[in-house]
N, CA, C and O of each residue as an XYZ file, in Angstrom:
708
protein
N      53.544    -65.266   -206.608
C      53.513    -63.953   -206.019
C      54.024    -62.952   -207.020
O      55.030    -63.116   -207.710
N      53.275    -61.952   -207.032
C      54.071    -60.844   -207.730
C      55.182    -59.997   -206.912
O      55.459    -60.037   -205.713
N      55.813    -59.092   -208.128
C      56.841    -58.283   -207.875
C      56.376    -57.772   -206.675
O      56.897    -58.291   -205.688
N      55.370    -56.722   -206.416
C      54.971    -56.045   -205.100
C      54.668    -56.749   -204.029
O      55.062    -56.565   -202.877
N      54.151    -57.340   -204.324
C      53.938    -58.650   -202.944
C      55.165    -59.072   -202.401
O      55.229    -59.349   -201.203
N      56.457    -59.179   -203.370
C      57.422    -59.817   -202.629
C      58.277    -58.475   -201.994
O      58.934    -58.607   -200.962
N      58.196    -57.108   -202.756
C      58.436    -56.399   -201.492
C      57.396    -55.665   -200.521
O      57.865    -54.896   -199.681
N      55.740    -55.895   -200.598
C      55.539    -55.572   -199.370
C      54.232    -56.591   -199.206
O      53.108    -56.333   -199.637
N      54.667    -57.980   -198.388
C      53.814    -59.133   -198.084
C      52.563    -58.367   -197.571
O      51.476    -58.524   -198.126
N      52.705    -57.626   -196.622
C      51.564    -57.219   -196.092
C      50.413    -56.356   -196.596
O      49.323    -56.438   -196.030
N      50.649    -55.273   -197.956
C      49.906    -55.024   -198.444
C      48.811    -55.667   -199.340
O      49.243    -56.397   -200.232
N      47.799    -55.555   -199.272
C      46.473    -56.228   -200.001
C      47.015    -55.948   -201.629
O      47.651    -54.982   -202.051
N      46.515    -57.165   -202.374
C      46.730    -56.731   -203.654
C      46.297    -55.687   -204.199
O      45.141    -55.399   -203.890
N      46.900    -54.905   -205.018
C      46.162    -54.044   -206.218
C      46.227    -52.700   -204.933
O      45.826    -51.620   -205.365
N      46.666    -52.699   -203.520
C      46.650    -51.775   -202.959
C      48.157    -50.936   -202.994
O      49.185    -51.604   -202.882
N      48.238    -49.450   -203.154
C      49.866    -48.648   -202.988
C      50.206    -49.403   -201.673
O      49.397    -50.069   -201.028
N      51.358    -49.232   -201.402
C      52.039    -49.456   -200.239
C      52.227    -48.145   -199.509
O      52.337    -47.229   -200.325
N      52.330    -47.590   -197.790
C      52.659    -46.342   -197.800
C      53.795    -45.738   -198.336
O      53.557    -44.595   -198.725
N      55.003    -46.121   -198.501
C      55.880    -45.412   -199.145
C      55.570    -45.471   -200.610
O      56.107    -44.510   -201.160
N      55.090    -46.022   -201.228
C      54.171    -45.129   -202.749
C      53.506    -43.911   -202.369
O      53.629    -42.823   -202.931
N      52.566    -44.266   -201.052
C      51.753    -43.328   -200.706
C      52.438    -41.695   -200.876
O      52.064    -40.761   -201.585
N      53.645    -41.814   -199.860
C      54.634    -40.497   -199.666
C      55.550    -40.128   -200.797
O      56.068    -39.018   -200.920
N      55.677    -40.939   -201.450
C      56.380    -40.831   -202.516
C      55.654    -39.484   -203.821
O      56.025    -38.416   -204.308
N      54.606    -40.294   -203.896
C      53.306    -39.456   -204.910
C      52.765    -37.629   -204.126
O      52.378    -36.718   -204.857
N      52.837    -37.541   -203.143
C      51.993    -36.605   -202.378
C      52.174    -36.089   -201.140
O      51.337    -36.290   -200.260
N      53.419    -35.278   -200.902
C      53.422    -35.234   -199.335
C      52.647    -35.041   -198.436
O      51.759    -34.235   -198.715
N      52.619    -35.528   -197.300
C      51.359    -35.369   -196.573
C      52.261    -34.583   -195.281
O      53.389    -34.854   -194.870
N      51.576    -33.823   -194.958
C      51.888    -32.929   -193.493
C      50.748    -33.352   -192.631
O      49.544    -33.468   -192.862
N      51.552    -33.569   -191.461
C      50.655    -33.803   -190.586
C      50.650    -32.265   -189.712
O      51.462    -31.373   -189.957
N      49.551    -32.164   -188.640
C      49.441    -30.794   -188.446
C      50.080    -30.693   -186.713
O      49.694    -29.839   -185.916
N      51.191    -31.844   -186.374
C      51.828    -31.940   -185.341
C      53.175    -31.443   -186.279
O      53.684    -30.443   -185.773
N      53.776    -31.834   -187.344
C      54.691    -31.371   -188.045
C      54.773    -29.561   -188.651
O      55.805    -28.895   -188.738
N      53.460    -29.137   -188.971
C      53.638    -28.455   -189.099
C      53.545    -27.306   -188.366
O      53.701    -26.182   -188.842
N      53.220    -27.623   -186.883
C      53.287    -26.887   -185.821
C      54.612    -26.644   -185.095
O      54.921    -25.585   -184.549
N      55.337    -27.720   -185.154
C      56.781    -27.893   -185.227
C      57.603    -26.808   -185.943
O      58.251    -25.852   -185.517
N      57.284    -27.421   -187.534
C      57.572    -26.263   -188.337
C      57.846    -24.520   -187.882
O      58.910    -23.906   -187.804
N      56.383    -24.040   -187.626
C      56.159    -22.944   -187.014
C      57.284    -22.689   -185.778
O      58.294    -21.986   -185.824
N      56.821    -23.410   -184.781
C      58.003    -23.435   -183.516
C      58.741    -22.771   -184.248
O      58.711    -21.582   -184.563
N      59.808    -24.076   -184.666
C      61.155    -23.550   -185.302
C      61.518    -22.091   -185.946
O      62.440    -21.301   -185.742
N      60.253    -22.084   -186.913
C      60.714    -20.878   -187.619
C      60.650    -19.658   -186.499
O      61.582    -18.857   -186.580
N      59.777    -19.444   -185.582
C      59.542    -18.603   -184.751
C      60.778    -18.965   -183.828
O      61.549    -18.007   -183.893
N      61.242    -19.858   -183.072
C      62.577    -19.714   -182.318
C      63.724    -19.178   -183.160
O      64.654    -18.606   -182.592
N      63.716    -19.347   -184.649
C      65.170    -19.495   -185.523
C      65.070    -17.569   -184.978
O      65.810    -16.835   -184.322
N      63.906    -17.414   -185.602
C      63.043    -15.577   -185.858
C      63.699    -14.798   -184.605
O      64.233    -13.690   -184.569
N      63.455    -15.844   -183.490
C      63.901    -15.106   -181.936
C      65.430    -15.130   -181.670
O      66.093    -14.202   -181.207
N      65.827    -16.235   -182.010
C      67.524    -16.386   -181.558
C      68.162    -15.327   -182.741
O      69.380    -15.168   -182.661
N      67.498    -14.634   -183.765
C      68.265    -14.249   -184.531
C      68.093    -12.472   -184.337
O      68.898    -11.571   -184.577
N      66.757    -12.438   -183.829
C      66.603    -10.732   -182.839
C      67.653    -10.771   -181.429
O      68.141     -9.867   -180.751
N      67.722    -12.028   -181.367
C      68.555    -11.993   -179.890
C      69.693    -11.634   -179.561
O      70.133    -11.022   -178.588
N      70.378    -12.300   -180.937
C      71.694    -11.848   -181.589
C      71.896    -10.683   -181.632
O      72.892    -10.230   -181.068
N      71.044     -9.886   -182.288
C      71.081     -8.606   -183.358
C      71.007     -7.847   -182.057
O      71.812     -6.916   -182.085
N      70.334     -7.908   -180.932
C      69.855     -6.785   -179.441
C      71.598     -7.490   -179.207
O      72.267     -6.512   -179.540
N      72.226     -8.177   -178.977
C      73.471     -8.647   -177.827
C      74.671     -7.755   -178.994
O      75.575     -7.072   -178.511
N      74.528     -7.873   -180.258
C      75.657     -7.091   -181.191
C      75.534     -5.823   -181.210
O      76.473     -5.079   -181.494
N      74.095     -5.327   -180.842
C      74.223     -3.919   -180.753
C      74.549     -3.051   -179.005
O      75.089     -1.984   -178.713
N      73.910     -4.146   -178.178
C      74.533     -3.994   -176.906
C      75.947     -3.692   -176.898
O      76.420     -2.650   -176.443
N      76.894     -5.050   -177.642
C      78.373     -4.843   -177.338
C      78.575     -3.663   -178.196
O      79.602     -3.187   -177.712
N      78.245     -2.934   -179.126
C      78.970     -1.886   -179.680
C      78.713     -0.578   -178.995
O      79.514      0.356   -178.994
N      77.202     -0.575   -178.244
C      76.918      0.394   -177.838
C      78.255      0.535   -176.044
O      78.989      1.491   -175.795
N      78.136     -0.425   -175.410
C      79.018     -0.503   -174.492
C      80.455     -0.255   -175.062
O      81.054      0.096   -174.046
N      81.235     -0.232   -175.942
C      82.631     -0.436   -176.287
C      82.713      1.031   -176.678
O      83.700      1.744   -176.497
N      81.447      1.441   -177.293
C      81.517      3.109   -177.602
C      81.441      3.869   -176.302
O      82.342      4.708   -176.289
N      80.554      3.906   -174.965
C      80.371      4.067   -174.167
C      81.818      4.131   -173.550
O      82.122      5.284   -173.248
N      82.805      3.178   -173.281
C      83.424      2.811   -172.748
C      85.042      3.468   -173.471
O      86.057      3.650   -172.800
N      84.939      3.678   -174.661
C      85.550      4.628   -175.404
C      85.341      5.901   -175.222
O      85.980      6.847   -175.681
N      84.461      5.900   -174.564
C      83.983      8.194   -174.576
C      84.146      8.236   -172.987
O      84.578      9.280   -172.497
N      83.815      7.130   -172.129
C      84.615      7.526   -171.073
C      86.269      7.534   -170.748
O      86.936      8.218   -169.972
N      86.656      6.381   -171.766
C      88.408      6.608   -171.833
C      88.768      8.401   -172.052
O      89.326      9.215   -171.316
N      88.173      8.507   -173.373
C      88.651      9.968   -174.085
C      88.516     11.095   -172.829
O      89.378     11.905   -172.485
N      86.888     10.855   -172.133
C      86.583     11.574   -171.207
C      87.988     12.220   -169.692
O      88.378     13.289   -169.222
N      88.272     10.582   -169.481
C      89.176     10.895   -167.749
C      90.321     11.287   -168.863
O      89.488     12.186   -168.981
N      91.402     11.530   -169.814
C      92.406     11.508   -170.582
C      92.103     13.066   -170.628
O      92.950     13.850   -170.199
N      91.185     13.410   -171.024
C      90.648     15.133   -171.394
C      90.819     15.417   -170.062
O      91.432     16.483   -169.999
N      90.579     14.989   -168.962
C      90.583     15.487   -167.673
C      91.770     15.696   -166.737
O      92.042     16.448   -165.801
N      92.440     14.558   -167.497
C      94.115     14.651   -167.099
C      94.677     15.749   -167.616
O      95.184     16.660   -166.962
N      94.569     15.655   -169.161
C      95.731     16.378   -170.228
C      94.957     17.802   -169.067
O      95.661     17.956   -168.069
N      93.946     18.570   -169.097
C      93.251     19.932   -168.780
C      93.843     20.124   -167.307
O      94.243     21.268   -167.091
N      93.960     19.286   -166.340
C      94.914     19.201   -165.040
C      96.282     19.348   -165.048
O      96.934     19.508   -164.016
N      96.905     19.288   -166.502
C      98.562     19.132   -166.533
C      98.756     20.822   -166.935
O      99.561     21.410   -166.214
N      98.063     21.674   -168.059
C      97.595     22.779   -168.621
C      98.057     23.684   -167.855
O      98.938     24.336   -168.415
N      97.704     24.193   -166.183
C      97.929     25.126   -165.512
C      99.576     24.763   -165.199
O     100.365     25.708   -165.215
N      99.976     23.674   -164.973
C     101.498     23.700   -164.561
C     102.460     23.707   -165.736
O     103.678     23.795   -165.581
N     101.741     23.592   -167.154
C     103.059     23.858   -168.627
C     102.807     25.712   -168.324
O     103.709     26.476   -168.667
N     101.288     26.367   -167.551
C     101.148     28.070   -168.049
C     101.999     28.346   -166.449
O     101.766     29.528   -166.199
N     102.478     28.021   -165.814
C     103.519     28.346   -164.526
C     104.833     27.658   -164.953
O     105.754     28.082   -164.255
N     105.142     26.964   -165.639
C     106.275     26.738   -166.039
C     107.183     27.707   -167.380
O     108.375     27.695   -167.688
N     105.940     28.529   -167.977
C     106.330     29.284   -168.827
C     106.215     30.409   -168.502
O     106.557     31.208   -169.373
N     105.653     31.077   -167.026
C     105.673     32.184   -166.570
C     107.358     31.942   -166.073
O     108.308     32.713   -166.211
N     107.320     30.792   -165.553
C     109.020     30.529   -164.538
C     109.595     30.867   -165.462
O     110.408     31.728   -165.124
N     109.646     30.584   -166.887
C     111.158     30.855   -167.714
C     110.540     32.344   -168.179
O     111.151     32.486   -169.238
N     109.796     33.408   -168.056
C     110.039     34.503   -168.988
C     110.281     35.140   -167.859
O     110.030     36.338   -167.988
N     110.766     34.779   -166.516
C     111.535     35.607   -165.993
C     112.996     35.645   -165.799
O     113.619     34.591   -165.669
N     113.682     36.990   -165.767
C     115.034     36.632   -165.706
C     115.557     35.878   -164.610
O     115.186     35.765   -163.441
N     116.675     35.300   -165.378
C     117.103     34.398   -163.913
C     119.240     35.045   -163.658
O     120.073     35.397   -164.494
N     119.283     34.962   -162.751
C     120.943     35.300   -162.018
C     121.496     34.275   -162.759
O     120.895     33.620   -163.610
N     122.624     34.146   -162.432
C     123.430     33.684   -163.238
C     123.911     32.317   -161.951
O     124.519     31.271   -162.180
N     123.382     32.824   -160.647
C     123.403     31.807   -160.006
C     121.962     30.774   -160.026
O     121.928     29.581   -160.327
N     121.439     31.178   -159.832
C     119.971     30.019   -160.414
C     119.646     29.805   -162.062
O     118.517     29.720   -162.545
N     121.168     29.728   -162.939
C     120.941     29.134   -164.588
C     120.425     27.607   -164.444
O     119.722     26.967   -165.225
N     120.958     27.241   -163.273
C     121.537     25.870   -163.069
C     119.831     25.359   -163.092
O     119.380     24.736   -164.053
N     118.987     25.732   -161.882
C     117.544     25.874   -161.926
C     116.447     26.158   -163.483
O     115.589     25.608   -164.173
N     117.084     27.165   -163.379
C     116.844     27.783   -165.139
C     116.758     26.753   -166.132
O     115.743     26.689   -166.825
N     118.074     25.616   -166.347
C     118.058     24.569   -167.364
C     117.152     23.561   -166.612
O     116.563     22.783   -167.363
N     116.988     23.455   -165.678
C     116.337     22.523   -164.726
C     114.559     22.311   -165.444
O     113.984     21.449   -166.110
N     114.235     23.524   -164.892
C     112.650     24.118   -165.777
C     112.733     24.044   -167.020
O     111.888     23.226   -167.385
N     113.389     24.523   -168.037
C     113.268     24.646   -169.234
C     113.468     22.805   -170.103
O     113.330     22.437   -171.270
N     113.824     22.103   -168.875
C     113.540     20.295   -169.411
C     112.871     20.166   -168.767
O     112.135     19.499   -169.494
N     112.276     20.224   -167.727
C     110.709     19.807   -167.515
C     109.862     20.430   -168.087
O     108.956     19.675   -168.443
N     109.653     21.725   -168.434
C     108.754     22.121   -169.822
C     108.904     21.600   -171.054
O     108.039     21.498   -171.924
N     109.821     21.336   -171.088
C     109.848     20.869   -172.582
C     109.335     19.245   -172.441
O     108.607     18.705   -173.274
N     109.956     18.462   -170.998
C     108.832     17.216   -171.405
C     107.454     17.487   -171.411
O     106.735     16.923   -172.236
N     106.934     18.387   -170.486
C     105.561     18.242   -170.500
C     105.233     18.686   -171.770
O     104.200     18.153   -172.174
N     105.708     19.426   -172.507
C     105.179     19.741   -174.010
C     105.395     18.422   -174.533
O     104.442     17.653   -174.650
N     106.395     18.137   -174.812
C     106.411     17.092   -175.836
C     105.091     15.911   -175.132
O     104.376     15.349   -175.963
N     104.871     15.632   -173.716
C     103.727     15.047   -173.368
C     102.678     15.051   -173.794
O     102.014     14.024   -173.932
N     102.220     16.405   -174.154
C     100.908     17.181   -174.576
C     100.794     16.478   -176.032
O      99.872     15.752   -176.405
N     102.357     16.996   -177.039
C     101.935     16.885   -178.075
C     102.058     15.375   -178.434
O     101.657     15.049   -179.551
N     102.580     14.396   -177.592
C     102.024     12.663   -178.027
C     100.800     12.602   -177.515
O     100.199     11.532   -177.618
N     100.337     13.424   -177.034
C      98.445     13.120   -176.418
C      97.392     13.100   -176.995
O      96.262     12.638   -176.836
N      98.501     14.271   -178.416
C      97.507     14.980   -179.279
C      96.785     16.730   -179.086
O      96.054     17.521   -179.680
N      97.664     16.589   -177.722
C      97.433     18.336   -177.605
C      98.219     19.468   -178.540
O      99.432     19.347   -178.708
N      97.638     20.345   -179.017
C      98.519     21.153   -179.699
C      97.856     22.563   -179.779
O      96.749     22.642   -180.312
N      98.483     23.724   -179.264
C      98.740     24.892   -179.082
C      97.230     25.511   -179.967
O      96.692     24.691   -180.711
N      96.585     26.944   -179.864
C      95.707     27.311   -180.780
C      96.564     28.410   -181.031
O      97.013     28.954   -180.023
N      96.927     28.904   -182.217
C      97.344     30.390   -183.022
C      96.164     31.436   -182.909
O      94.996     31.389   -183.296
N      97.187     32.785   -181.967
C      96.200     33.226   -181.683
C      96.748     34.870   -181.938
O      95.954     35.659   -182.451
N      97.677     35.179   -181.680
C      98.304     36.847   -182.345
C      98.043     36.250   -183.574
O      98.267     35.176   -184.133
N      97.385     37.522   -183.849
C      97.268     38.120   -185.130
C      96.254     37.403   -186.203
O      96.020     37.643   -187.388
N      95.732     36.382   -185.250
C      94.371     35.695   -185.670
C      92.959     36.725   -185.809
O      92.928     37.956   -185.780
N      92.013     35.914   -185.942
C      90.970     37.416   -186.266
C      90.285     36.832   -185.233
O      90.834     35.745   -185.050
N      88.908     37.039   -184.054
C      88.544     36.369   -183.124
C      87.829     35.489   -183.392
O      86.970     35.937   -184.152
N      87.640     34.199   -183.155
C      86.762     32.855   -183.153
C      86.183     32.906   -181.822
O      87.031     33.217   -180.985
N      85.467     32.781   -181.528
C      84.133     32.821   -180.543
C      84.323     31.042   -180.133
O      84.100     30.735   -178.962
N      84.653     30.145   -180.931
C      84.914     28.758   -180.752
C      86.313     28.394   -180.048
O      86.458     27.380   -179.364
N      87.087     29.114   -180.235
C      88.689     28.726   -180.063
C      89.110     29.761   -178.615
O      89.802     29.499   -177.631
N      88.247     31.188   -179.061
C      88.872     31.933   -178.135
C      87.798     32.410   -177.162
O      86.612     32.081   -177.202
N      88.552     33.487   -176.010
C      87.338     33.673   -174.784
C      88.430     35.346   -174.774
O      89.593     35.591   -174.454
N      87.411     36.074   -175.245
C      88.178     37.171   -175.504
C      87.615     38.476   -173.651
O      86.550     38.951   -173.255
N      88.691     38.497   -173.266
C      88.988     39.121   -171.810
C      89.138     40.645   -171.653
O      89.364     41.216   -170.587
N      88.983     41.228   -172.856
C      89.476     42.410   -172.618
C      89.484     42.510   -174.136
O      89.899     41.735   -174.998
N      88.656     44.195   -174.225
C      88.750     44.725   -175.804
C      89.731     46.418   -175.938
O      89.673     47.285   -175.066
N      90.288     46.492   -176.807
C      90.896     47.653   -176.762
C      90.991     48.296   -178.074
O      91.376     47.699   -179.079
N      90.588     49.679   -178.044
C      90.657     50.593   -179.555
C      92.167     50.122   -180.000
O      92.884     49.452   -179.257
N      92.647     50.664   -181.619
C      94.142     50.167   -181.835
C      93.791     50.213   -183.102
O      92.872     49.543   -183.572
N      94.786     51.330   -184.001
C      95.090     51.817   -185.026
C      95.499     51.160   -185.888
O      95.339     51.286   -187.102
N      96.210     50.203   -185.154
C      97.508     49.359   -186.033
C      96.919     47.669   -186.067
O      97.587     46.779   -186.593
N      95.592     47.422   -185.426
C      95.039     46.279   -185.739
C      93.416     46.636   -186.132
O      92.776     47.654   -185.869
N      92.970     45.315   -186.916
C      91.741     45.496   -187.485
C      90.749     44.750   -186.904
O      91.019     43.623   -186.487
N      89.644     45.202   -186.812
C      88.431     45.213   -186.153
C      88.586     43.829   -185.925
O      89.064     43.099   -186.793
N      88.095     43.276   -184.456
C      88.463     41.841   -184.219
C      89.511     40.988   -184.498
O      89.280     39.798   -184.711
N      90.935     41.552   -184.534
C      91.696     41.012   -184.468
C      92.110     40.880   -183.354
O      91.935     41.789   -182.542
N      93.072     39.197   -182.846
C      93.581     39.466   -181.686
C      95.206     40.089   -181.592
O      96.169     40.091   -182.359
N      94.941     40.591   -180.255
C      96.181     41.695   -180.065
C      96.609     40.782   -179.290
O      97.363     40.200   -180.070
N      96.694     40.141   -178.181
C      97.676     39.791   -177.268
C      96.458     38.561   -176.706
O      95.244     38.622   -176.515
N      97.754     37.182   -176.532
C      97.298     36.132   -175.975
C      97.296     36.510   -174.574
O      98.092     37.431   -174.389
N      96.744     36.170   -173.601
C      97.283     36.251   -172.036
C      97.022     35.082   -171.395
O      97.377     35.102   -170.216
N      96.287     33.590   -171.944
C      96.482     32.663   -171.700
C      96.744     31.901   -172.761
O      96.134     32.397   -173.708
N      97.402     30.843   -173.137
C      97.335     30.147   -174.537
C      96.011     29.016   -174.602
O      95.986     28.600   -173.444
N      95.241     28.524   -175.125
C      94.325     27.547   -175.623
C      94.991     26.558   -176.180
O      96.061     26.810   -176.735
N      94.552     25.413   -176.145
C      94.476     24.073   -176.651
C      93.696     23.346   -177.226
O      92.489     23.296   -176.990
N      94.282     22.709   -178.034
C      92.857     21.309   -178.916
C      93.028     20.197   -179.088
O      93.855     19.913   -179.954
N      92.511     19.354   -178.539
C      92.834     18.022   -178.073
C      92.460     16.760   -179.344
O      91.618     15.864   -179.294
N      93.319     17.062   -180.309
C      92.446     16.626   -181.883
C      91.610     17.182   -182.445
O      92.201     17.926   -183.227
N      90.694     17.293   -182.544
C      89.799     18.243   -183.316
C      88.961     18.834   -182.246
O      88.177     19.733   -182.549
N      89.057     18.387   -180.934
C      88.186     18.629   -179.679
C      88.834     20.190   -178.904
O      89.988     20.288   -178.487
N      87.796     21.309   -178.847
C      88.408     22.318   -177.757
C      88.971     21.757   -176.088
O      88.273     21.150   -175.276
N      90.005     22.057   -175.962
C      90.510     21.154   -174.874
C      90.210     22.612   -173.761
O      89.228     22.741   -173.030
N      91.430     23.647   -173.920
C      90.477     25.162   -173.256
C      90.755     26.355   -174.343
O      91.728     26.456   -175.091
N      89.976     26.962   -174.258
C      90.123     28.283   -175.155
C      91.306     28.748   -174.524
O      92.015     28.236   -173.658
N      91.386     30.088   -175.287
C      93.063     31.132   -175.414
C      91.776     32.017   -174.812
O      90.560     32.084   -174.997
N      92.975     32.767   -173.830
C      92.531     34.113   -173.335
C      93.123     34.820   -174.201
O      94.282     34.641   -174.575
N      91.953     36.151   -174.797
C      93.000     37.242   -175.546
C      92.205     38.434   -175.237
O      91.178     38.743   -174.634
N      93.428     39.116   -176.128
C      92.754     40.545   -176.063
C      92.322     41.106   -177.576
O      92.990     41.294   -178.593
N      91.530     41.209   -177.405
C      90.941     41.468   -178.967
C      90.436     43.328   -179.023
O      89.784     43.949   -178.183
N      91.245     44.001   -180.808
C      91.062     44.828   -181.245
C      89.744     45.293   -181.558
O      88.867     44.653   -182.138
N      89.665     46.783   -181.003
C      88.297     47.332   -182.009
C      88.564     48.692   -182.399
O      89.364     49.425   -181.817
N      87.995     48.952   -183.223
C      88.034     50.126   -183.844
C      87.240     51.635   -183.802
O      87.573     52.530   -184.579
């Protein structure tokens, strides 16, 4: 017997064996390479599937972030009217019997400020500013010698900005000439 015969009895002499066969020439069969396809087309899909579910979660977490900022803007703008009555309460005089009241208000204003400003609220400068159409909501115009054309003369409500965001404009009174 020869060498090949003794490893493959069953092949006819002088004939390859199939693993010569595969060895020399791959052969695809066209159940394999339909397979193939499958695959590549499921890999193709699970990997759009991914990409739609990663952009879902960012789009929801942003969503879900602009409604946080949203009810927070809605709070801080609800707290606003009771810091502008707490600062009407102190620019009036007080007796010497209601000081006691007097220091009372002047620490609850001052927490709610300091509230505002860990919120990120902070005051808009507005005497002696020139008018911004963005910042301010001008209520009343008045001639005035001693100020220049669109300047503001007198706050009568103060404005806020909630980070870089208009939280409410300043009421003023703005100069003309």
């Amino acid at each position: 017997m020869t060498e090949s015969e003794l490893e493959h009895p069953d092949a006819p002499d002088g004939a390859p064996s199939s693993s010569d066969n595969t060895a020399d020439a791959p052969q695809h069969s066209p159940d394999l390479e339909a397979l193939r396809l499958e695959k590549d087309a499921l890999q193709d899909r699970l990997l759009r599937t991914a990409a739609e579910f990663d952009n879902y979660r960012k789009r929801v977490e942003r969503e879900r972030r602009e409604h946080a900022d949203a009810v927070a803007e809605g709070v801080l703008s609800d707290l606003l009217p009771i810091v502008d009555d707490l600062e009407r309460a102190l620019q009036t005089p007080a007796s010497p019997e209601a000081q006691a009241y007097r220091t009372g208000v002047e620490l609850i204003h001052k927490q709610m400020v300091d509230l505002l400003r860990k919120r990120g609220v902070t005051p808009i400068d507005t005497t002696g500013a020139d008018f911004d159409p963005r910042v301010h909501q001008a209520v009343t115009q008045e001639q005035s010698d001693q100020h220049r054309d669109g300047q503001v003369m007198e706050e009568l409500r103060r404005g806020y900005m909630l980070g870089d965001r208009l939280l409410r404009p300043a009421m003023v009174k703005v100069a003309t000439s």
